[in-house]
N, C-alpha and C positions, 0 to 999 in steps of 0.2 A: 370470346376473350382471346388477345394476342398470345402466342406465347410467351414474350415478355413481361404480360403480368401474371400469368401461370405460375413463371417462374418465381417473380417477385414476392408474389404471394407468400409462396412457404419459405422466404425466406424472414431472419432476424440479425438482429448483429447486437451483439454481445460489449459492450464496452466499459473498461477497467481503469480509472483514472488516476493515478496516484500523485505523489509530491515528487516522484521523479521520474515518472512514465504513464505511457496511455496504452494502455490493452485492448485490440477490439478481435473478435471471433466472427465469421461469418458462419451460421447454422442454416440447417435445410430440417424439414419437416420431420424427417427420422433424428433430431437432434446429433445429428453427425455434424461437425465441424470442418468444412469447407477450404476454410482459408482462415487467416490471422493479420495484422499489423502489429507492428509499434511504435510510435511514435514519442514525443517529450514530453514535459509534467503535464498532468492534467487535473491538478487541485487548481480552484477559482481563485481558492484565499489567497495566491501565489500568483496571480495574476487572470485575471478572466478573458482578455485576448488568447495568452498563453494556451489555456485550457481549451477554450474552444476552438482555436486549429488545433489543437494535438487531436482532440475529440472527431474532428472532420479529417484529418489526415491519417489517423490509426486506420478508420471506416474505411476510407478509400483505398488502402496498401489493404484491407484484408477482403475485400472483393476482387481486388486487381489478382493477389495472392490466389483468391481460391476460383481465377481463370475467369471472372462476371465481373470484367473492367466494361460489356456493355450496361451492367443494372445500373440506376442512377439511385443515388444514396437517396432523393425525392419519392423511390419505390419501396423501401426496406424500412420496419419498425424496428428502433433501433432500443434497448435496453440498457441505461447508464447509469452505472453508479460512479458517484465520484466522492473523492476525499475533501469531506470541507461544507460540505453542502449538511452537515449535521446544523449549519448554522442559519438559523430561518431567511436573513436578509441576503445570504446567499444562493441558499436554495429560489427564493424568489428572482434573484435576478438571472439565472442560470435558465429556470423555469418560465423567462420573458425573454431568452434569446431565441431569435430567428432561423431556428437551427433549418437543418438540410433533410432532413429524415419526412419520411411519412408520416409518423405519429414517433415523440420520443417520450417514452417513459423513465423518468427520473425518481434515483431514490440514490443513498448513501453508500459509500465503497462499503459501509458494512454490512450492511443487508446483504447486498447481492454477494460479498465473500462466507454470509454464513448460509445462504441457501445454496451455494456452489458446494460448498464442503459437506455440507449433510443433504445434499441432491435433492431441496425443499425442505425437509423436514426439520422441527426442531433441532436446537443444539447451540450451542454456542463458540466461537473464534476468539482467539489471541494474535491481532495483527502485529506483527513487528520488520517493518520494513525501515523507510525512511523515518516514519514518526511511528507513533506505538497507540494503539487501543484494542479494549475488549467487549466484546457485544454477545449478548444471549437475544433467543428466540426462544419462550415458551407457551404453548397455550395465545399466539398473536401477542404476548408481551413481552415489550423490547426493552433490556437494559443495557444502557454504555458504562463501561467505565473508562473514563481519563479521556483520551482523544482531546486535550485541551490544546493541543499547537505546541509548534516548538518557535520560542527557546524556554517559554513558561510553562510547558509539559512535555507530555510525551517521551517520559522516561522509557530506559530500558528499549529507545530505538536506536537505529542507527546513525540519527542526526545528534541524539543526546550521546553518546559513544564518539564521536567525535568533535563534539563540543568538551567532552571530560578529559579528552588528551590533548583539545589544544590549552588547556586551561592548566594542567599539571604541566606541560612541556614549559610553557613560558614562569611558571612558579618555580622547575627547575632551572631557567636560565636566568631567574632573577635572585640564585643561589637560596632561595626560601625553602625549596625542599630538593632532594637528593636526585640526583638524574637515575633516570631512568631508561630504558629499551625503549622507550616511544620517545626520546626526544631526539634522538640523529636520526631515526624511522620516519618523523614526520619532517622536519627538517627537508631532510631528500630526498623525501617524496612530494615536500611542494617547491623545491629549490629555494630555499634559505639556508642564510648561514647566520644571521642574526635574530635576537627577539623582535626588532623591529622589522627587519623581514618579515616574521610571520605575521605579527601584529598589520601590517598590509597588505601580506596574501591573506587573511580571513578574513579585513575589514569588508563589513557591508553582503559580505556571503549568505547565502539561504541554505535552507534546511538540507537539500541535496546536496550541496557542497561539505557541510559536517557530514554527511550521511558515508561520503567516498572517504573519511578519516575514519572509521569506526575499522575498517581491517588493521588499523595500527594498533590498536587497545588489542583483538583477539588475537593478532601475532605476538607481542609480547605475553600478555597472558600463557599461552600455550605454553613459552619459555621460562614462567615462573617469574616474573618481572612483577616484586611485591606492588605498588602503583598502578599496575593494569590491572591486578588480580582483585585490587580492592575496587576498581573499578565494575570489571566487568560482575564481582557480588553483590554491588549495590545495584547495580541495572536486572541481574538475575531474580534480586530478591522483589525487587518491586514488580515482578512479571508475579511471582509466585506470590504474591500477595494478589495478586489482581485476576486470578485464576479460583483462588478461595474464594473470590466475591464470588464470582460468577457460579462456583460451585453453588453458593446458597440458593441459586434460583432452581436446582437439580434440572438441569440442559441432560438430553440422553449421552451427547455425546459433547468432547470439545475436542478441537483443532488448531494447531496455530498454523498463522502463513505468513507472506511476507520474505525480502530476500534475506533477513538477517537470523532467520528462523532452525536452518541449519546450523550456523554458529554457537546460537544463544543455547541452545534445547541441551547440550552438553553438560551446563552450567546452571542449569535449574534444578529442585529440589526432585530428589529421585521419586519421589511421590507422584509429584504431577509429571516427570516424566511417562510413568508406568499407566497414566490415566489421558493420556493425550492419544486420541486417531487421529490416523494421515486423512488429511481432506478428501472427499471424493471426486469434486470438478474444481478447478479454478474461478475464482470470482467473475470471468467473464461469461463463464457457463451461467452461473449463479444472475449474471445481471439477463440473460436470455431467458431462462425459468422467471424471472422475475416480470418481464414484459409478456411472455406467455399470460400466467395469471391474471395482469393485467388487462389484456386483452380478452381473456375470459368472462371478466367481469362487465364488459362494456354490452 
């Protein structure tokens, strides 16, 4: 056997896909992490060309990265979870592309981020990144809560956090309710100066583009800007609700992740503060462990 597939062998690639980026890891046999990419969104629902260059462009920046720009992605089983693929006509078309990899193992951004966090073992995650959901692992039984899509879920994300202050901003400039710190914040921070300005800077926007307004809602907040506050309690409370659930299923452990994770955790109920562990690996780890298994199994 060459050394080139010596080497290919033990390797995997880990890959992370969300509504507004693509995480890939490159691992070696001692589960050491190599190299990394990242590339743009890599939920399907949000476009499937989209997703799979980010998917094939992450993979190739994190071999290049971890100096095995000669391994060819054709060498390497690659482990993916991606956001969106909870939905079966998804996962099916995802699971009939032509991909580059050796063998790809596919499952849901949530699996592989709660095997990442409790390093395989049971437990359960609180995702709140660009959109928001919660998934337990016990005993091989999986429960989700929410993860229904934004703009008709995925409360308590950061696409919904910025959908609730462009929606109060323009309520206060149609004099309905009382302005607030987030409306000259958002204002100029996307260069307007009217409601109809903004009214067509959001038109037609996706969930990552509300996602880059939700630091308007936590900067006001922080300042005490009643409007924000009441915002950011109703996105808190429905975390904290959505943690109870998950409570019921008694997971050993829960986690939350996601970038809007450090923000929010401030603003949750001190209870489930005081009952949350920090993850143990990143969801890219989590989707490597997960192609492991899988290949275990074969």
């Amino acid at each position: 056997m060459s050394t080139l597939s010596n080497t290919s062998q033990s390797l995997f690639l880990g890959i992370d896909g969300g509504g507004s980026k693509c995480k890939a890891i490159v691992m070696n046999e001692n589960n050491e992490i190599l190299g990394m990419g990242i590339s743009g969104p890599g939920n399907p629902l949000h476009g499937f060309e989209q997703a799979t260059h980010s998917i094939t462009q992450s993979a190739t920046l994190a071999l290049n990265n971890a100096g095995l720009a000669h391994i060819q992605l054709h060498d390497v089983i690659a482990g993916i979870g991606l956001a969106g693929v909870n939905m079966p006509i998804l996962f099916d078309k995802v699971s009939a592309w032509r991909h580059p990899f050796k063998t790809m193992h596919l499952t849901t951004d949530l699996l592989i981020a709660c095997l990442g966090a409790h390093h395989g073992s049971d437990g359960a995650v609180i995702i709140s990144g660009t959109g928001s959901c919660g998934f337990c692992c016990v005993n091989q039984q999986y429960t989700v809560v929410g993860g229904h899509g934004f703009p008709q879920g995925d409360k308590g994300s950061g696409a919904w956090f910025g959908l609730q202050a462009v929606e109060q901003v323009l309520l206060s400039l149609d004099g309905l309710l009382p302005t607030t710190l987030m409306t000259d914040a958002l204002l100029k921070k996307l260069n307007c100066h009217s409601d109809i300005d903004l009214v067509e800077a959001v038109a037609n926007q996706k969930a990552t583009f509300y996602a880059q307004q939700a630091s308007v809602v936590f900067a006001a907040a922080e300042l005490g800007d009643k409007a924000a506050l009441a915002i950011i309690n109703d996105g808190a409370q429905y975390i904290n609700m959505m943690a109870e659930t998950l409570f019921q299923k008694k997971p050993p452990r829960l986690s939350m992740i996601g970038g809007l994770t450090s923000r929010l955790i401030p603003w949750l109920a001190n209870t489930l503060q005081s009952r949350l562990s920090p993850p143990l690996n990143a969801p890219e780890v989590g989707a490597v462990l997960y192609a492991r298994q899988q290949q275990a199994r074969q």
